[in-house]
mmCIF file of the N, C-alpha and C atoms, coordinates in Angstrom:
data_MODEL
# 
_entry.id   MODEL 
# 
loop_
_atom_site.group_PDB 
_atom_site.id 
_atom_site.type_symbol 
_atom_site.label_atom_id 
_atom_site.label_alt_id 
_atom_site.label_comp_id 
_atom_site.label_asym_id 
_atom_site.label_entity_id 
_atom_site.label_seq_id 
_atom_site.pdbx_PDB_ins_code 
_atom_site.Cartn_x 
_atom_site.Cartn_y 
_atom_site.Cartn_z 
_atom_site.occupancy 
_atom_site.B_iso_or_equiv 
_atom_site.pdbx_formal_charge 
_atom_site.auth_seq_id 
_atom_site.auth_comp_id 
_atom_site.auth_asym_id 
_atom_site.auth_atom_id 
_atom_site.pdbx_PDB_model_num 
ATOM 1   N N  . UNK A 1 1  ? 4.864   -21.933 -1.593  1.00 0.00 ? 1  UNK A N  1 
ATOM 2   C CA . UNK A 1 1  ? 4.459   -20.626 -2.088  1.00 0.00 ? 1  UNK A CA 1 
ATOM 3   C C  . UNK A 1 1  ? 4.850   -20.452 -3.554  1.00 0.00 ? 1  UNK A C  1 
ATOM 4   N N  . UNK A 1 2  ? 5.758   -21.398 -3.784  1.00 0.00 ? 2  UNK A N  1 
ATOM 5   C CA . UNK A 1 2  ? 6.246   -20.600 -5.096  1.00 0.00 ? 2  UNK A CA 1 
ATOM 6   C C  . UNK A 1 2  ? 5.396   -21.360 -6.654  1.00 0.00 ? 2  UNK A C  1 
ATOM 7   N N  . UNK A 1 3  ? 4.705   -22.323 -6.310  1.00 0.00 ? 3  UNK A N  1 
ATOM 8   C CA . UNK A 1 3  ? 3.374   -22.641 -6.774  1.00 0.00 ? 3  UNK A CA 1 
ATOM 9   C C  . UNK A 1 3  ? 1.891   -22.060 -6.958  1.00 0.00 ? 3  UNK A C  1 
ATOM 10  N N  . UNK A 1 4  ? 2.518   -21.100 -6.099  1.00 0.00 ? 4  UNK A N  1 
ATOM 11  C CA . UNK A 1 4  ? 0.861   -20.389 -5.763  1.00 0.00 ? 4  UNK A CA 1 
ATOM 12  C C  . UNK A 1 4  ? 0.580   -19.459 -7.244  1.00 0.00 ? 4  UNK A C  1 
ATOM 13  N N  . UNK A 1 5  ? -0.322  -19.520 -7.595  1.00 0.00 ? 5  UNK A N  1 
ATOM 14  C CA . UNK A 1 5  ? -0.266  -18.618 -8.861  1.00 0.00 ? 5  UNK A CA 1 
ATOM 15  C C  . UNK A 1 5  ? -0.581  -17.006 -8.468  1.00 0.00 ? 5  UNK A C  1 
ATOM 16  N N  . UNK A 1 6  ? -0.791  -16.053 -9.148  1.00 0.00 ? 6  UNK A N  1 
ATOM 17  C CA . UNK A 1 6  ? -0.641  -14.656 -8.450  1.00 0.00 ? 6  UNK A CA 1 
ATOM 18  C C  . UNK A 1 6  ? -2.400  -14.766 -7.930  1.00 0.00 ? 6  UNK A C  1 
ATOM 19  N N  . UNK A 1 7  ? -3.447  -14.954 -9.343  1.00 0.00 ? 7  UNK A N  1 
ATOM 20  C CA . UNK A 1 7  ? -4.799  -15.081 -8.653  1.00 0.00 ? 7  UNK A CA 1 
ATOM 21  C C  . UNK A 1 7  ? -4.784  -15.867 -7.336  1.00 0.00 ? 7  UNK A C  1 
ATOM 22  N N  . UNK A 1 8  ? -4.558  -17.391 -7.090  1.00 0.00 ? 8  UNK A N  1 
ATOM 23  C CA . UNK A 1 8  ? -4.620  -17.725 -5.587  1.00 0.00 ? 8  UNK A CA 1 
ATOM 24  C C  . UNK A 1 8  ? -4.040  -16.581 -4.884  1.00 0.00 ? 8  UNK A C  1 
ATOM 25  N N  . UNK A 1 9  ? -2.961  -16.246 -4.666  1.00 0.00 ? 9  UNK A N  1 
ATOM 26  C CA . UNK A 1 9  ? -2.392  -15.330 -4.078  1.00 0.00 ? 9  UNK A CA 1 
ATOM 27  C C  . UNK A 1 9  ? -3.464  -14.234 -3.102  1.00 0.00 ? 9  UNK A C  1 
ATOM 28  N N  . UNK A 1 10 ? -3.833  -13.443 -4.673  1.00 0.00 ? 10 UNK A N  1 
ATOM 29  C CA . UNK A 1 10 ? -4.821  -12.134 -4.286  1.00 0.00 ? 10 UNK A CA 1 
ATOM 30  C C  . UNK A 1 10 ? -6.231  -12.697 -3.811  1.00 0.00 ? 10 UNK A C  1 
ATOM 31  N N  . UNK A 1 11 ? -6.244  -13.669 -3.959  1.00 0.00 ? 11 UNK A N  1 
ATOM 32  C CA . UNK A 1 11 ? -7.418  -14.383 -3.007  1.00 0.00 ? 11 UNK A CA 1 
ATOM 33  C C  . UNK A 1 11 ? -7.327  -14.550 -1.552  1.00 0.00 ? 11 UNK A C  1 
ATOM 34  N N  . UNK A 1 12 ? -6.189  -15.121 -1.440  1.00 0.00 ? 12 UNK A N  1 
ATOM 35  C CA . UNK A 1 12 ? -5.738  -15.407 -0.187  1.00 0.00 ? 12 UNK A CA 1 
ATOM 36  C C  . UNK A 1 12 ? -5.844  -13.955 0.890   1.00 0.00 ? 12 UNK A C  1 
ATOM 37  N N  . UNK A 1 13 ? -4.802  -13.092 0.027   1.00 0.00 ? 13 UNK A N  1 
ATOM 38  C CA . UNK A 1 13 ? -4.705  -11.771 0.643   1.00 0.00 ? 13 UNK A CA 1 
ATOM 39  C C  . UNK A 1 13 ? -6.782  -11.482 0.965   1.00 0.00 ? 13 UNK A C  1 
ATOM 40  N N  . UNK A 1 14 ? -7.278  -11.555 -0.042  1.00 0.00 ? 14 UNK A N  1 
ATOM 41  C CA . UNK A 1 14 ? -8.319  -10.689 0.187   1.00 0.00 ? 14 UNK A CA 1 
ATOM 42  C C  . UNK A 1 14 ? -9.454  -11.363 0.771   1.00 0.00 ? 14 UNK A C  1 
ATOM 43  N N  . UNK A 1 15 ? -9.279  -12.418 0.895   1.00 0.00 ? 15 UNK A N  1 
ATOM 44  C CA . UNK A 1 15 ? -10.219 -13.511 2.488   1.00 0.00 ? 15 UNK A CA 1 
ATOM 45  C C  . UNK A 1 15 ? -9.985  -12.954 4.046   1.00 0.00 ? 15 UNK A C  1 
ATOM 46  N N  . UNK A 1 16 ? -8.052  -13.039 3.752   1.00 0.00 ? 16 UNK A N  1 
ATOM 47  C CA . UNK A 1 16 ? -7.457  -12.777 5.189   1.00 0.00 ? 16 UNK A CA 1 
ATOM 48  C C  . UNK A 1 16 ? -8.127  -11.134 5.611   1.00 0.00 ? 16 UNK A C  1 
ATOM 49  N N  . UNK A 1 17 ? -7.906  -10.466 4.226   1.00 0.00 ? 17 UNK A N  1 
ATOM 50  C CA . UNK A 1 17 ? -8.251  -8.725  4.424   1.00 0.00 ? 17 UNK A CA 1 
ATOM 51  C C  . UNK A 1 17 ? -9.533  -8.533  4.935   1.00 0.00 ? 17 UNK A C  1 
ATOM 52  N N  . UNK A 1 18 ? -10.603 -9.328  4.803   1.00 0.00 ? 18 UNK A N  1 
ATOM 53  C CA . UNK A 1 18 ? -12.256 -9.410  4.416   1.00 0.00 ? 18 UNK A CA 1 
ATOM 54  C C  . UNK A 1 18 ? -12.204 -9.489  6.395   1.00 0.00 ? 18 UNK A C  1 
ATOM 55  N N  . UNK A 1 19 ? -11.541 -10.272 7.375   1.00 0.00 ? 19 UNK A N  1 
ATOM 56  C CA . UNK A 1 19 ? -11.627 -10.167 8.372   1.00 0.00 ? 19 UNK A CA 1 
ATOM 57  C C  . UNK A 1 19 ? -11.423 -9.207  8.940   1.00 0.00 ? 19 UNK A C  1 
ATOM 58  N N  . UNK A 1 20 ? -11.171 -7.931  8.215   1.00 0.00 ? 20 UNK A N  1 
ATOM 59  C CA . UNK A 1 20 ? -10.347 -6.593  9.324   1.00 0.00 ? 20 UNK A CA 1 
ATOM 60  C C  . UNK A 1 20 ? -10.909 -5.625  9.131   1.00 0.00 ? 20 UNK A C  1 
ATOM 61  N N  . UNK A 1 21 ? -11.379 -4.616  10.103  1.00 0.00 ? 21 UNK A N  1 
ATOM 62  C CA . UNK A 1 21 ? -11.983 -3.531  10.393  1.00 0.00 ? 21 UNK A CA 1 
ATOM 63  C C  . UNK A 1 21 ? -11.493 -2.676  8.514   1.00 0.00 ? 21 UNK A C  1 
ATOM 64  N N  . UNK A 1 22 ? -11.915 -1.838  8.005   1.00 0.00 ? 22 UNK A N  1 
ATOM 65  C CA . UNK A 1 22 ? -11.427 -0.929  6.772   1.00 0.00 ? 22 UNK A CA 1 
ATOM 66  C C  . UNK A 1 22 ? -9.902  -0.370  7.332   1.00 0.00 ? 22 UNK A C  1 
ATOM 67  N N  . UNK A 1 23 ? -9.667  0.309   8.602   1.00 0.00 ? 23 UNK A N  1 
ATOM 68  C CA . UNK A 1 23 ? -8.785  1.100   9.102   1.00 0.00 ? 23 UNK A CA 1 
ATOM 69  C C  . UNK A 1 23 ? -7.252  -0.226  8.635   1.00 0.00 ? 23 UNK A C  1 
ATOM 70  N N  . UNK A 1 24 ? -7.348  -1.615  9.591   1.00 0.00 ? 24 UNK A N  1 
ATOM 71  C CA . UNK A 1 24 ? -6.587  -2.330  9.390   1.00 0.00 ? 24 UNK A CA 1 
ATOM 72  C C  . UNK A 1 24 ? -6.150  -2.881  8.210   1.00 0.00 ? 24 UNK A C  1 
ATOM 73  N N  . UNK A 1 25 ? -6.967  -2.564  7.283   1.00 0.00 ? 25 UNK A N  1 
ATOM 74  C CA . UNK A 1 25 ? -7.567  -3.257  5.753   1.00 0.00 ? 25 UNK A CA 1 
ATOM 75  C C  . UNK A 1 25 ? -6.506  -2.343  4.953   1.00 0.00 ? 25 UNK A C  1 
ATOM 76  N N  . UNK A 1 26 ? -6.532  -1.419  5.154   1.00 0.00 ? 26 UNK A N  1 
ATOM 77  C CA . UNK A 1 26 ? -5.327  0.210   4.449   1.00 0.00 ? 26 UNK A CA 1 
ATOM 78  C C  . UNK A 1 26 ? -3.876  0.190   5.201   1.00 0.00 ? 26 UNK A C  1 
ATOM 79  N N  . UNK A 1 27 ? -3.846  -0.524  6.406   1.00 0.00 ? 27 UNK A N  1 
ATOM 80  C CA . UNK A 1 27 ? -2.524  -0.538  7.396   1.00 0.00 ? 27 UNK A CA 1 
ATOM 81  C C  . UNK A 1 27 ? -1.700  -1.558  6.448   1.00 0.00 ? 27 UNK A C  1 
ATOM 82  N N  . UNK A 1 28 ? -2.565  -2.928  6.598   1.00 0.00 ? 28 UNK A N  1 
ATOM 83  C CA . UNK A 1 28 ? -1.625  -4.357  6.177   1.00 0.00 ? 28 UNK A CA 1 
ATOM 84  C C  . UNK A 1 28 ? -1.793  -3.660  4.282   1.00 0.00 ? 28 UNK A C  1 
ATOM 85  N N  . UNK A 1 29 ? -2.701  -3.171  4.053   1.00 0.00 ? 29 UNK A N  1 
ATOM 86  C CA . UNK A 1 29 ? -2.157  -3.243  2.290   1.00 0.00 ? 29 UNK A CA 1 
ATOM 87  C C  . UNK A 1 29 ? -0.970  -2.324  2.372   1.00 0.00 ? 29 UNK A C  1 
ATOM 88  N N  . UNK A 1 30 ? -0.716  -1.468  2.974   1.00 0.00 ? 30 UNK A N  1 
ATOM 89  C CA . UNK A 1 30 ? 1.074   -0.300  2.691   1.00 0.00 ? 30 UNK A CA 1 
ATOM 90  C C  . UNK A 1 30 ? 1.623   -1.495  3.346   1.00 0.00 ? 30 UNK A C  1 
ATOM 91  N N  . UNK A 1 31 ? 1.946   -2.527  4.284   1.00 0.00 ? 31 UNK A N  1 
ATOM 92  C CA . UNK A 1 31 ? 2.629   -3.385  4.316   1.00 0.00 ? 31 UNK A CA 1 
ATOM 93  C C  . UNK A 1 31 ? 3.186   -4.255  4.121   1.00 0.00 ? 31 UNK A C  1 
ATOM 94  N N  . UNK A 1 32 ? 2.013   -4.542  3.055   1.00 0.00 ? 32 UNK A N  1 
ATOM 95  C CA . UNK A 1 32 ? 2.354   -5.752  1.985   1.00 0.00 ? 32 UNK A CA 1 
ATOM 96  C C  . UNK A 1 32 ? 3.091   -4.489  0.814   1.00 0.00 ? 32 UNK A C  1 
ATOM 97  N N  . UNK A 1 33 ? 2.565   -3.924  0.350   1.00 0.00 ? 33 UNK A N  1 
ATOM 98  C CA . UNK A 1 33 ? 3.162   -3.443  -0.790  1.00 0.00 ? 33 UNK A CA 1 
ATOM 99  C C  . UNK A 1 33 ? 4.165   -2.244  -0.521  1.00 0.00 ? 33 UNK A C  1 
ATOM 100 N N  . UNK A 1 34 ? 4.499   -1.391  0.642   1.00 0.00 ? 34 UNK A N  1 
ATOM 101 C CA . UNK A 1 34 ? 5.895   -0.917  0.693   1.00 0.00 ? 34 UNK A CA 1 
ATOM 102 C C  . UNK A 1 34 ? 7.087   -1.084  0.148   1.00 0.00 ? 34 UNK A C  1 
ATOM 103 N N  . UNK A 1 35 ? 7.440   -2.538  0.629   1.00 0.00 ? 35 UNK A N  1 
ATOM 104 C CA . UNK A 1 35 ? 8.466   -3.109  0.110   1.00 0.00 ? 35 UNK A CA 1 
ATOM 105 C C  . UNK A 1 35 ? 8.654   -3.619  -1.200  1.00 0.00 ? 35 UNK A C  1 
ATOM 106 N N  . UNK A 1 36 ? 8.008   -3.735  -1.760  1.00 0.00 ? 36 UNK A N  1 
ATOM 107 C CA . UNK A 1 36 ? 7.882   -3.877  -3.223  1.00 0.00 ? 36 UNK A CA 1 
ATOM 108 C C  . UNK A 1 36 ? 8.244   -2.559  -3.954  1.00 0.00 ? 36 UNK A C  1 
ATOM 109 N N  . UNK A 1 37 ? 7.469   -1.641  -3.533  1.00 0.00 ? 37 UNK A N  1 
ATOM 110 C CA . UNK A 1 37 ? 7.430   -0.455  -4.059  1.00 0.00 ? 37 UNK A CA 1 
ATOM 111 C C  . UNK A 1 37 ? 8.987   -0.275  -3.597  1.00 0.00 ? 37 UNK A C  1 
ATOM 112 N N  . UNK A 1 38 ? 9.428   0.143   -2.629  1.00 0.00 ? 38 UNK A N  1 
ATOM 113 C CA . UNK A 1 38 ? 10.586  0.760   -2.229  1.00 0.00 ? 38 UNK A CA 1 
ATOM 114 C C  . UNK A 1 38 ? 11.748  -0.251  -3.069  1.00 0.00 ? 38 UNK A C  1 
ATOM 115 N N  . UNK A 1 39 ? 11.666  -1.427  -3.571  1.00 0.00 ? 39 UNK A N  1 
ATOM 116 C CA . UNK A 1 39 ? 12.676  -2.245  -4.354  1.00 0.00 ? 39 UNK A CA 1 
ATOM 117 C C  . UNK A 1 39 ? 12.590  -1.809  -5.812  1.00 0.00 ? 39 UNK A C  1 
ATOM 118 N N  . UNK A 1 40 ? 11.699  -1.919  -6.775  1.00 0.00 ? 40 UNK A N  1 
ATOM 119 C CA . UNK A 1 40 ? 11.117  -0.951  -8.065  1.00 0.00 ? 40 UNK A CA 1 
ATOM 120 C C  . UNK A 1 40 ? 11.954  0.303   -7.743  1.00 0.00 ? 40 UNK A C  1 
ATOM 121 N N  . UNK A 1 41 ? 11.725  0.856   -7.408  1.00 0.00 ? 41 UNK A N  1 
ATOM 122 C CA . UNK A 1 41 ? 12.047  2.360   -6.788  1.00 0.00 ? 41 UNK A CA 1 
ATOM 123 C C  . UNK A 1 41 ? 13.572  2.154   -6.924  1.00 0.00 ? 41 UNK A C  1 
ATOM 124 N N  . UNK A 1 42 ? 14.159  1.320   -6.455  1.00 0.00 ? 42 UNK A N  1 
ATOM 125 C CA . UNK A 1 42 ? 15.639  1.566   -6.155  1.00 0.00 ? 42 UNK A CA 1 
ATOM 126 C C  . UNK A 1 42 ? 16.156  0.950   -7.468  1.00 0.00 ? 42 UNK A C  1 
ATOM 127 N N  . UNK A 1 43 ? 16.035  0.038   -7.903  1.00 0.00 ? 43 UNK A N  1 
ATOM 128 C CA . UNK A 1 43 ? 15.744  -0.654  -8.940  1.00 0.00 ? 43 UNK A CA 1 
ATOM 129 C C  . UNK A 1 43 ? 15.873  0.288   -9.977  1.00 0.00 ? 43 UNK A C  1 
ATOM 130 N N  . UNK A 1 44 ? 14.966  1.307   -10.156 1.00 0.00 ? 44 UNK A N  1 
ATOM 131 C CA . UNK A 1 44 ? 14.808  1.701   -11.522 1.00 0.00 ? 44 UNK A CA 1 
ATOM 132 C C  . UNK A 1 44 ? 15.215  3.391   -11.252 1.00 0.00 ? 44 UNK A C  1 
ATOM 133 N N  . UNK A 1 45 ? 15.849  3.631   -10.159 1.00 0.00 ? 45 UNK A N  1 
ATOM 134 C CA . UNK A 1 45 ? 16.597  5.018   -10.011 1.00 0.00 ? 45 UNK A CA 1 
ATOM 135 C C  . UNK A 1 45 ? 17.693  5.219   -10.593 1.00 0.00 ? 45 UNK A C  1 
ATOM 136 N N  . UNK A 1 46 ? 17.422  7.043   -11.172 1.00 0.00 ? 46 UNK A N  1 
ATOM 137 C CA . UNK A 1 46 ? 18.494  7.343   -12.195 1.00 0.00 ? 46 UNK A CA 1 
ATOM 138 C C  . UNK A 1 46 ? 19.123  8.138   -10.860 1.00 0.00 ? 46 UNK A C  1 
ATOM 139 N N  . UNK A 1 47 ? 20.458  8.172   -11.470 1.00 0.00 ? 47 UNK A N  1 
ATOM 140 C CA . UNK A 1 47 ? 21.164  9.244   -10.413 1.00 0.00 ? 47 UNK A CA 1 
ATOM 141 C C  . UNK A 1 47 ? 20.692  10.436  -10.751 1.00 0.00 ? 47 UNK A C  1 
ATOM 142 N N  . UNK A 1 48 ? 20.561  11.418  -9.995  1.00 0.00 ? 48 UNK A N  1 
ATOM 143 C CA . UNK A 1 48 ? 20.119  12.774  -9.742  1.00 0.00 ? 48 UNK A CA 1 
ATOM 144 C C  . UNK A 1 48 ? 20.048  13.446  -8.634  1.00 0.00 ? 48 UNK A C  1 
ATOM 145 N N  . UNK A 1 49 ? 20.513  14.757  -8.773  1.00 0.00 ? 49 UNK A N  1 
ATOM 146 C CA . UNK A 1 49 ? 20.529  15.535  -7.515  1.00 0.00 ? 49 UNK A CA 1 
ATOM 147 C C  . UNK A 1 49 ? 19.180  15.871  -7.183  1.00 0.00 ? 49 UNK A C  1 
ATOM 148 N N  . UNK A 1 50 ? 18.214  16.353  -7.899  1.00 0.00 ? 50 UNK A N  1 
ATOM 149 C CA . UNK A 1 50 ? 17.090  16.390  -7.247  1.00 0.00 ? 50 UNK A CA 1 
ATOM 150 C C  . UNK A 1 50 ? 16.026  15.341  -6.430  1.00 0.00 ? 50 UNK A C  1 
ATOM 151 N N  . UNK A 1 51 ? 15.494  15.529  -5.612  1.00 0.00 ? 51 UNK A N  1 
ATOM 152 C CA . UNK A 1 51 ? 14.774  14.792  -4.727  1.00 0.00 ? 51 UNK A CA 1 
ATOM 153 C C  . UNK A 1 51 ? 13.487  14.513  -5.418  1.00 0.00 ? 51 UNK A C  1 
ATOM 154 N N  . UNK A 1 52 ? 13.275  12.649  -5.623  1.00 0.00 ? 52 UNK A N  1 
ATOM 155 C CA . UNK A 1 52 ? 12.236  12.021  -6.081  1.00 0.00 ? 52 UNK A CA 1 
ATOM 156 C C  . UNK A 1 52 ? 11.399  11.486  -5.487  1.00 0.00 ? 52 UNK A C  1 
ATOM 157 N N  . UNK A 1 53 ? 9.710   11.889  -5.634  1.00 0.00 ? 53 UNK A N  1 
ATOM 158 C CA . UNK A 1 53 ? 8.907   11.140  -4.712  1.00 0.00 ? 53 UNK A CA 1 
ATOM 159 C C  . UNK A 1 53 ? 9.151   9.441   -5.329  1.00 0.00 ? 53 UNK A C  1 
ATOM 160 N N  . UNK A 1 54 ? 8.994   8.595   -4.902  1.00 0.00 ? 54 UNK A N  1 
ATOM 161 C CA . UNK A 1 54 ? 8.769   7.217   -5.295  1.00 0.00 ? 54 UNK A CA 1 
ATOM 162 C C  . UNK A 1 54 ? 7.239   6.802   -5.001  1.00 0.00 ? 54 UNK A C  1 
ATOM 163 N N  . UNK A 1 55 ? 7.170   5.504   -5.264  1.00 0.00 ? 55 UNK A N  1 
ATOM 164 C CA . UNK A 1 55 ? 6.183   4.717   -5.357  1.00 0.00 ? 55 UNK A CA 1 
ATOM 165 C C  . UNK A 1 55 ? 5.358   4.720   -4.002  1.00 0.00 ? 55 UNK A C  1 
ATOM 166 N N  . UNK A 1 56 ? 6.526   4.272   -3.546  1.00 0.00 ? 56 UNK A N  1 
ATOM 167 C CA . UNK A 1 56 ? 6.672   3.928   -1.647  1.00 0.00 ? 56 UNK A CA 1 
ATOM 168 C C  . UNK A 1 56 ? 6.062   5.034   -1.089  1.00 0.00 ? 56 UNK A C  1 
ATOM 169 N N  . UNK A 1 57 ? 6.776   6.203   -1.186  1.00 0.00 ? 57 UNK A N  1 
ATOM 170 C CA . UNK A 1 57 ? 6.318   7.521   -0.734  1.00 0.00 ? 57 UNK A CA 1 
ATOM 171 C C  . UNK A 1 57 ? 5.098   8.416   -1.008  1.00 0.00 ? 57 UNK A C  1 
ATOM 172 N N  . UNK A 1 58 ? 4.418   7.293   -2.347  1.00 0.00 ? 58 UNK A N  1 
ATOM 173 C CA . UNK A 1 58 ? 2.985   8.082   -2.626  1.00 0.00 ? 58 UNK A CA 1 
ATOM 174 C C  . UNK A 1 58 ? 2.041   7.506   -1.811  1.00 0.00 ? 58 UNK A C  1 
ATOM 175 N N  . UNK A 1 59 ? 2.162   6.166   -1.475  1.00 0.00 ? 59 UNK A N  1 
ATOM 176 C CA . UNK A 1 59 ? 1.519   5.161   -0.968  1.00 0.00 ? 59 UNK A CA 1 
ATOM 177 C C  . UNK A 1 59 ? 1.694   5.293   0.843   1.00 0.00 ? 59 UNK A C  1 
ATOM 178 N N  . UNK A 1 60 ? 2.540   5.597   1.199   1.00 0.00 ? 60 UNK A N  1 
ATOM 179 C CA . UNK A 1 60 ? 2.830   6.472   2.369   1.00 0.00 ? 60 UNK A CA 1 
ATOM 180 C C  . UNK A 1 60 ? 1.687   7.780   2.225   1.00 0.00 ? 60 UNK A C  1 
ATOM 181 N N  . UNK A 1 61 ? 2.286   8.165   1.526   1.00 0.00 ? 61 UNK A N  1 
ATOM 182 C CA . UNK A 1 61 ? 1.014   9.716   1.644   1.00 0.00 ? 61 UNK A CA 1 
ATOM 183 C C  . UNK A 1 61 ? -0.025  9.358   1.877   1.00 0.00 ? 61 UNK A C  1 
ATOM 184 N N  . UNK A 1 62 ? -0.936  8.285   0.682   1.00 0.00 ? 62 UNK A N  1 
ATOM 185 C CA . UNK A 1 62 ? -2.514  8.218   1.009   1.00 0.00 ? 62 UNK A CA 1 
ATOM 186 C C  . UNK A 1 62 ? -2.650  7.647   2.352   1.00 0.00 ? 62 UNK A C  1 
ATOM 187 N N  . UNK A 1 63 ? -1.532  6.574   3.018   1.00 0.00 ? 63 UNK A N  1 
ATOM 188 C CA . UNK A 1 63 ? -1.894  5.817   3.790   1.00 0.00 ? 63 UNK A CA 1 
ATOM 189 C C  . UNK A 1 63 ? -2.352  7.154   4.794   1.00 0.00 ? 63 UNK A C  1 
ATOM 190 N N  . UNK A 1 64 ? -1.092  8.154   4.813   1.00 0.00 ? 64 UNK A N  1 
ATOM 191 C CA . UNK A 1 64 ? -1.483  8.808   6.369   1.00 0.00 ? 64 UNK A CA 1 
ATOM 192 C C  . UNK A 1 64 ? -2.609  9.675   5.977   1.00 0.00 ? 64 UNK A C  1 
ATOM 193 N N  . UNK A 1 65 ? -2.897  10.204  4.558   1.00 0.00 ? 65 UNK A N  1 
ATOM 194 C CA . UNK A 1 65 ? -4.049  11.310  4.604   1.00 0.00 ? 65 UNK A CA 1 
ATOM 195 C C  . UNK A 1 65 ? -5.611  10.318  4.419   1.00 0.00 ? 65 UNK A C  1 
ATOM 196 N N  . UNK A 1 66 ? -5.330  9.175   4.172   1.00 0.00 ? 66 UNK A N  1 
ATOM 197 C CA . UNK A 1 66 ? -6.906  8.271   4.597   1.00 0.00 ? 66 UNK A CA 1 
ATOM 198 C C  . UNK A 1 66 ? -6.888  7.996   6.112   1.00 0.00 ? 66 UNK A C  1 
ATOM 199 N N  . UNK A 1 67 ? -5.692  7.399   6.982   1.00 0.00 ? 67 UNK A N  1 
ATOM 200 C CA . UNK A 1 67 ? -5.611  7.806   8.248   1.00 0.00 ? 67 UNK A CA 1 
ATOM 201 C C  . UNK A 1 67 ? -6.274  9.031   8.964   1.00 0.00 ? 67 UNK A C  1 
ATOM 202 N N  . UNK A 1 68 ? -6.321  10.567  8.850   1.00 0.00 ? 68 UNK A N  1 
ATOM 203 C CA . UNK A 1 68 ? -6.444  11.501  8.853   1.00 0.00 ? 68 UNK A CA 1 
ATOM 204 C C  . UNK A 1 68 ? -7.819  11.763  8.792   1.00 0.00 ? 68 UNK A C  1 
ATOM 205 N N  . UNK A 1 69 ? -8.073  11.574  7.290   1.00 0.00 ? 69 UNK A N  1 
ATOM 206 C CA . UNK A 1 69 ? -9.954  11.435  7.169   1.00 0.00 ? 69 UNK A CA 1 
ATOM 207 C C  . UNK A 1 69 ? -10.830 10.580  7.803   1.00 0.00 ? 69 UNK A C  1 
ATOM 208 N N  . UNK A 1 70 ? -10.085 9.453   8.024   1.00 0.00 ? 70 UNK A N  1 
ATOM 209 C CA . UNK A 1 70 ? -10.812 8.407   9.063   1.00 0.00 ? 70 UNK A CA 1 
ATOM 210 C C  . UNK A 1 70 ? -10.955 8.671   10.545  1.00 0.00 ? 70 UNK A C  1 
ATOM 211 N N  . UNK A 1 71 ? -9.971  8.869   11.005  1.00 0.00 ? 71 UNK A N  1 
ATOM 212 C CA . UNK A 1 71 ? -9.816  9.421   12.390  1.00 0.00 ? 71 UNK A CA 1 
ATOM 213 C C  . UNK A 1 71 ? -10.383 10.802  12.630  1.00 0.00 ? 71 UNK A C  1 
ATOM 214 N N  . UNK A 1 72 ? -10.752 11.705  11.801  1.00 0.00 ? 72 UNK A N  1 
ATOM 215 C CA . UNK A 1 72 ? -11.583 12.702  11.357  1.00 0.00 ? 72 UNK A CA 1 
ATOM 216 C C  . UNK A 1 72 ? -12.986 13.063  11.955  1.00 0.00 ? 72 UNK A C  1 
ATOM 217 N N  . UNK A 1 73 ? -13.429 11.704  11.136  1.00 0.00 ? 73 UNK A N  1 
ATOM 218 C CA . UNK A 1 73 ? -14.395 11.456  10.777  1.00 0.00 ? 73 UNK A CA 1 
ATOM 219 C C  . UNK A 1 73 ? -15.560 11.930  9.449   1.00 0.00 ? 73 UNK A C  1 
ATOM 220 N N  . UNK A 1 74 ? -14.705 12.563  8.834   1.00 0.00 ? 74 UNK A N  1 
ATOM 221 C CA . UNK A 1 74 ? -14.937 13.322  7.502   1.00 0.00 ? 74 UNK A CA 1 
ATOM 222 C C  . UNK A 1 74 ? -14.498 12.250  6.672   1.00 0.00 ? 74 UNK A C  1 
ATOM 223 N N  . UNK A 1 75 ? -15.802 11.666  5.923   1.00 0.00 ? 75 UNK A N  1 
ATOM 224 C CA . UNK A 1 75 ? -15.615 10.939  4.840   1.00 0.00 ? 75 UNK A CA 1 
ATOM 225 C C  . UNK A 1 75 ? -16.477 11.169  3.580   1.00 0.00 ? 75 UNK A C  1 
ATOM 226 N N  . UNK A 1 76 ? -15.808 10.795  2.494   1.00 0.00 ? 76 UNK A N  1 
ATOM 227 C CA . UNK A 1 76 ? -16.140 11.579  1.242   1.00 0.00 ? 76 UNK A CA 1 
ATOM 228 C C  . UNK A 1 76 ? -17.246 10.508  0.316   1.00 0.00 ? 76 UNK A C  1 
ATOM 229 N N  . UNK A 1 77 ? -18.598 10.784  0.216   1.00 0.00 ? 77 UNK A N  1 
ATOM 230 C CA . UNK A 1 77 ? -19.100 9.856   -0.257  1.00 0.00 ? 77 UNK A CA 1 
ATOM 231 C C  . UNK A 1 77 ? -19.091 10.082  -1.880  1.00 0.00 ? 77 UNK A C  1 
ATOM 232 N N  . UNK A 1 78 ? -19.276 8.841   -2.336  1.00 0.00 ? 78 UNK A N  1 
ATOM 233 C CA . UNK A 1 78 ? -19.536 8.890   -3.905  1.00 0.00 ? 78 UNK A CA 1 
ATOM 234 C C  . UNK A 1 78 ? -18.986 7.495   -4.674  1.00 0.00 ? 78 UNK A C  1 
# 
């Protein structure tokens, strides 16, 4: 892996992705990239008392409000 250049990489990801319903396609991408996000995030936190959305936590949001619209069935064309 540690040969792989980032393009192979996002190839790879997006062959494997190309097999999965859209719904599963939005599940495995917050899974791959959570943890990334949530390391950045910790990584580059200032101390503070107030409460910060992060990276992680925006990407959380869309996941569950595209969840939501999908399961819906209200989808937004354009």
């Amino acid at each position: 892996m540690a040969d792989t250049t980032y393009p192979e990489l996002l190839g790879t990801i997006d062959e494997f992705a190309g097999t999965m319903d859209p719904k599963e396609q939005v599940a495995r991408l917050y899974d791959l990239m959570a943890p990334l996000l949530d390391r950045v995030a910790q990584e580059s936190e200032e101390f503070s008392d107030e409460p910060v959305l992060t990276p992680a936590d925006v990407v959380r949001g869309l996941g569950t409000i595209h969840m939501e619209i999908t399961a819906s069935g209200c989808r937004k064309n354009g």
